[in-house]
C-alpha positions in Angstrom: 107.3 106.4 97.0 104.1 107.5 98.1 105.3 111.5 97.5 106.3 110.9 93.8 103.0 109.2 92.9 101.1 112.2 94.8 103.6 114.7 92.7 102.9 112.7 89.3 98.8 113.2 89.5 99.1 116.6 90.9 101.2 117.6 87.7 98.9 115.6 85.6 95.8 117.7 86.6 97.5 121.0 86.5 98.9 120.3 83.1 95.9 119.1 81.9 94.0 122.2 82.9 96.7 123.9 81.0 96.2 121.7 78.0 92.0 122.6 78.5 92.8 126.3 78.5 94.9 126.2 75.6 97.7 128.0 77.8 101.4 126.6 79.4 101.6 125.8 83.3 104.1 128.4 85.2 102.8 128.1 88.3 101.1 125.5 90.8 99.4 126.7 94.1 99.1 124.1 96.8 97.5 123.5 100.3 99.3 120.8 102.7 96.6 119.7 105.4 96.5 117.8 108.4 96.7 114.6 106.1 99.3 115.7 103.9 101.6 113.6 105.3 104.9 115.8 104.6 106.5 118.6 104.8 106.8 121.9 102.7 110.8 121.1 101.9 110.0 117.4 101.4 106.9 117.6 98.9 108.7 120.5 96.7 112.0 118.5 96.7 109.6 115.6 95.0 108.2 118.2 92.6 111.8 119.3 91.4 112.9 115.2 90.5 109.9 114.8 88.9 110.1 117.7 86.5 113.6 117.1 85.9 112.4 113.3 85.2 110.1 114.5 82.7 112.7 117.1 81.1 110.3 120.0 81.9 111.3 123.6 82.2 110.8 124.8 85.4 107.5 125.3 87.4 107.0 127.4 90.2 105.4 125.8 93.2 103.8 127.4 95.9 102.9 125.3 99.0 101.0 126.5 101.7 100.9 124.5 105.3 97.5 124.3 106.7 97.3 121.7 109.9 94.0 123.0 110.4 92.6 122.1 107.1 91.0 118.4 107.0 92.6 117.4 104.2 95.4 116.0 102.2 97.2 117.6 99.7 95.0 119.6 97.3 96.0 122.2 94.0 94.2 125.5 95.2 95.2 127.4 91.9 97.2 127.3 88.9 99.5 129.9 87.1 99.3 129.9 83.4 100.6 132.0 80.3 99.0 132.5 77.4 101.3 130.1 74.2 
């Protein structure tokens, strides 16, 4: 459970960016630390329920495993496209 609630606020923040910019969310770059948690597969299997919970066209993830980072699970960049 604790994976879709991490999913949920990551998509809220990168949509909302989106939303700031005036522009649509393609793309969602991630970093997986040390505290992360879980793996690539696992996170990015959360990330596809979840859109398809909200009915959302597709949106690319790109995760990038870091054990020597400190942290958690943390959006490093975001792809937009103009509307």
């Amino acid at each position: 459970m604790h994976e879709s609630g991490l999913i949920q606020a990551l998509l809220r923040t990168a949509l909302a960016e989106a939303e700031r910019r005036g522009a649509e969310l393609v793309g969602i770059e991630v970093r997986l630390g040390v505290l992360a948690g879980g793996s690539p597969e696992h996170l990015r299997e959360h990330f596809e329920l979840e859109l398809a919970r909200l009915g959302r066209e597709p949106i690319a993830l790109n995760i990038t495993a870091d054990p020597d980072h400190p942290g958690g699970v943390e959006i490093v960049g975001v792809k937009l496209r103009d509307r």
